[in-house]
C-alpha positions as CSV (number, residue, x, y, z in Angstrom):
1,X,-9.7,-20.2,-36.0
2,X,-10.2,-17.0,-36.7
3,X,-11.2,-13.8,-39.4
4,X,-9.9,-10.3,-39.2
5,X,-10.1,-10.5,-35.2
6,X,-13.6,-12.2,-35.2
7,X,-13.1,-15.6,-33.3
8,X,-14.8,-18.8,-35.8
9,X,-15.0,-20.9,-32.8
10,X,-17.7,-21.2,-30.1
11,X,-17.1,-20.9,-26.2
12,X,-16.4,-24.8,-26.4
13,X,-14.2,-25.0,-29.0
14,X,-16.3,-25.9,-31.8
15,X,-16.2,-24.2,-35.6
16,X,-18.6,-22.2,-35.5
17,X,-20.4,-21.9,-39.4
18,X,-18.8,-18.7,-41.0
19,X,-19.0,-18.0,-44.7
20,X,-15.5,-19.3,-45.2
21,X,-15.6,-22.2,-43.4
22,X,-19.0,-22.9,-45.0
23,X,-17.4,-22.6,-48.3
24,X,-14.1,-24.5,-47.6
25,X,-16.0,-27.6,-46.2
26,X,-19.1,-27.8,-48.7
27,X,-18.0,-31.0,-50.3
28,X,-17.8,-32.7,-47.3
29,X,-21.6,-31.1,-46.6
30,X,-22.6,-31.4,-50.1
31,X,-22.2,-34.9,-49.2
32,X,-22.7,-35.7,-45.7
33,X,-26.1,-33.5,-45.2
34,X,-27.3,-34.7,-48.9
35,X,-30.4,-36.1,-47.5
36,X,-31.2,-33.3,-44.9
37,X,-30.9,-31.2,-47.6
38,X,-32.7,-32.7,-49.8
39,X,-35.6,-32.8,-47.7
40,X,-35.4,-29.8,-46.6
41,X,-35.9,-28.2,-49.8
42,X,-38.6,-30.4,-50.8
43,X,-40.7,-29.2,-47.7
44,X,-40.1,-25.4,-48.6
45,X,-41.3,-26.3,-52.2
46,X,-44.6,-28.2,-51.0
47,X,-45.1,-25.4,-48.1
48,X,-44.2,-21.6,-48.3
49,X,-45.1,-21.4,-44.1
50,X,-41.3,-20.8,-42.9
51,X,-42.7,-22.4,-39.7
52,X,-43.7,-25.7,-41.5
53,X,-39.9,-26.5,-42.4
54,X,-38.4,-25.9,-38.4
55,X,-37.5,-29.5,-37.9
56,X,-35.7,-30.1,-41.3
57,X,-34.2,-27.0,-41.0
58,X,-32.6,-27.8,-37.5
59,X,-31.5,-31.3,-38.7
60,X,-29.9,-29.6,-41.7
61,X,-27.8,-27.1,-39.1
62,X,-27.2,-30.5,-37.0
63,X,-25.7,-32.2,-40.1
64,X,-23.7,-29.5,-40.7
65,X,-22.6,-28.4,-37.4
66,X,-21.4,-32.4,-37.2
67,X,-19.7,-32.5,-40.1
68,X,-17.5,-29.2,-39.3
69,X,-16.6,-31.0,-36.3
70,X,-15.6,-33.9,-37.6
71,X,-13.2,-32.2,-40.3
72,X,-11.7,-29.9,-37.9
73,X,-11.3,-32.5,-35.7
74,X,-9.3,-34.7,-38.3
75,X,-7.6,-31.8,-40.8
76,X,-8.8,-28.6,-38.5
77,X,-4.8,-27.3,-39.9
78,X,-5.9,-27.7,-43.5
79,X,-9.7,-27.1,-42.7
80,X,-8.4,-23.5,-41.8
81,X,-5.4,-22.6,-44.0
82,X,-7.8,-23.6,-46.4
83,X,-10.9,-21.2,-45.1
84,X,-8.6,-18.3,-44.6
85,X,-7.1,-18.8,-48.1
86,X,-10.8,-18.5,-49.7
87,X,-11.7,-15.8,-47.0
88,X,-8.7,-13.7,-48.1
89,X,-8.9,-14.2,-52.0
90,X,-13.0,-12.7,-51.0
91,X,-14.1,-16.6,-52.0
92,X,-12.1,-16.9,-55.6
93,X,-11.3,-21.0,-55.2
94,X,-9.1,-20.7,-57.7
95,X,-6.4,-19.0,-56.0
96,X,-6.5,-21.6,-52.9
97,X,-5.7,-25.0,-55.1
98,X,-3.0,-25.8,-52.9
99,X,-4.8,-25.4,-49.7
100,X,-7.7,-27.4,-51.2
101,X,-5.6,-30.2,-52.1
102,X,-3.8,-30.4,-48.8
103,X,-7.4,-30.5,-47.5
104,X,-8.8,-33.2,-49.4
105,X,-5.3,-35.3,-49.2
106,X,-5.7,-35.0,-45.2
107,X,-10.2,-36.3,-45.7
108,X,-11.2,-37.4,-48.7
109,X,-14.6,-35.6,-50.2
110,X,-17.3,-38.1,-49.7
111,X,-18.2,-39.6,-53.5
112,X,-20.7,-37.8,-55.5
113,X,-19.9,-33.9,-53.9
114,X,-19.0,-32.8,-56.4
115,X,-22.1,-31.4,-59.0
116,X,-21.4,-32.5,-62.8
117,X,-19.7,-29.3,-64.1
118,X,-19.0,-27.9,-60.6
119,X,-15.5,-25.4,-60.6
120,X,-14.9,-26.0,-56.6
């Protein structure tokens, strides 16, 4: 995988989290990493000390970094027609339905992703 030259994969071959890759698999985050998330923001709303939120914060990147895996490892085709689709149309979703449903045909979005009124 990779962006105008820049390689989206680590030394080991993982996806490394780029902006378009970030974007292309939210669902899939939105819905694997809900609870990470979720506590994760209510620590930085009970405690402005960046320091105080460290450990949510790493199990949020831990969440995500396994769930980037785990689609790459079952669609990682679609995963990145899909992310270079979005990366070239400078993240307009709208003009990468096709790689978006290939995507989702390939994985399924975990239920409840999607936010009511959400245009992804």
């Amino acid at each position: 995988m990779e962006y105008e030259g820049v390689a989206a994969r680590a030394p080991d071959g993982t996806p490394l989290p780029v902006s378009h890759l970030l974007y292309a698999a939210n669902k899939y985050i939105a819905g694997d990493c809900y609870s990470a998330n979720k506590e994760f923001m209510a620590c930085k709303t009970n405690d402005a000390n960046p320091a105080a939120c460290l450990k949510q914060g790493e199990r949020v990147q831990a969440c995500v970094a396994a769930v980037l895996k785990s689609v790459d490892g079952q669609c990682g085709e679609h995963l990145t027609k899909y992310a270079k689709c979005i990366h070239i149309n400078r993240n307009k979703f709208e003009f990468c339905r096709v790689e978006q449903a290939k995507l989702e045909e390939c994985r399924p979005p975990p239920a409840g992703s999607r936010p009511e009124g959400a245009k992804y």
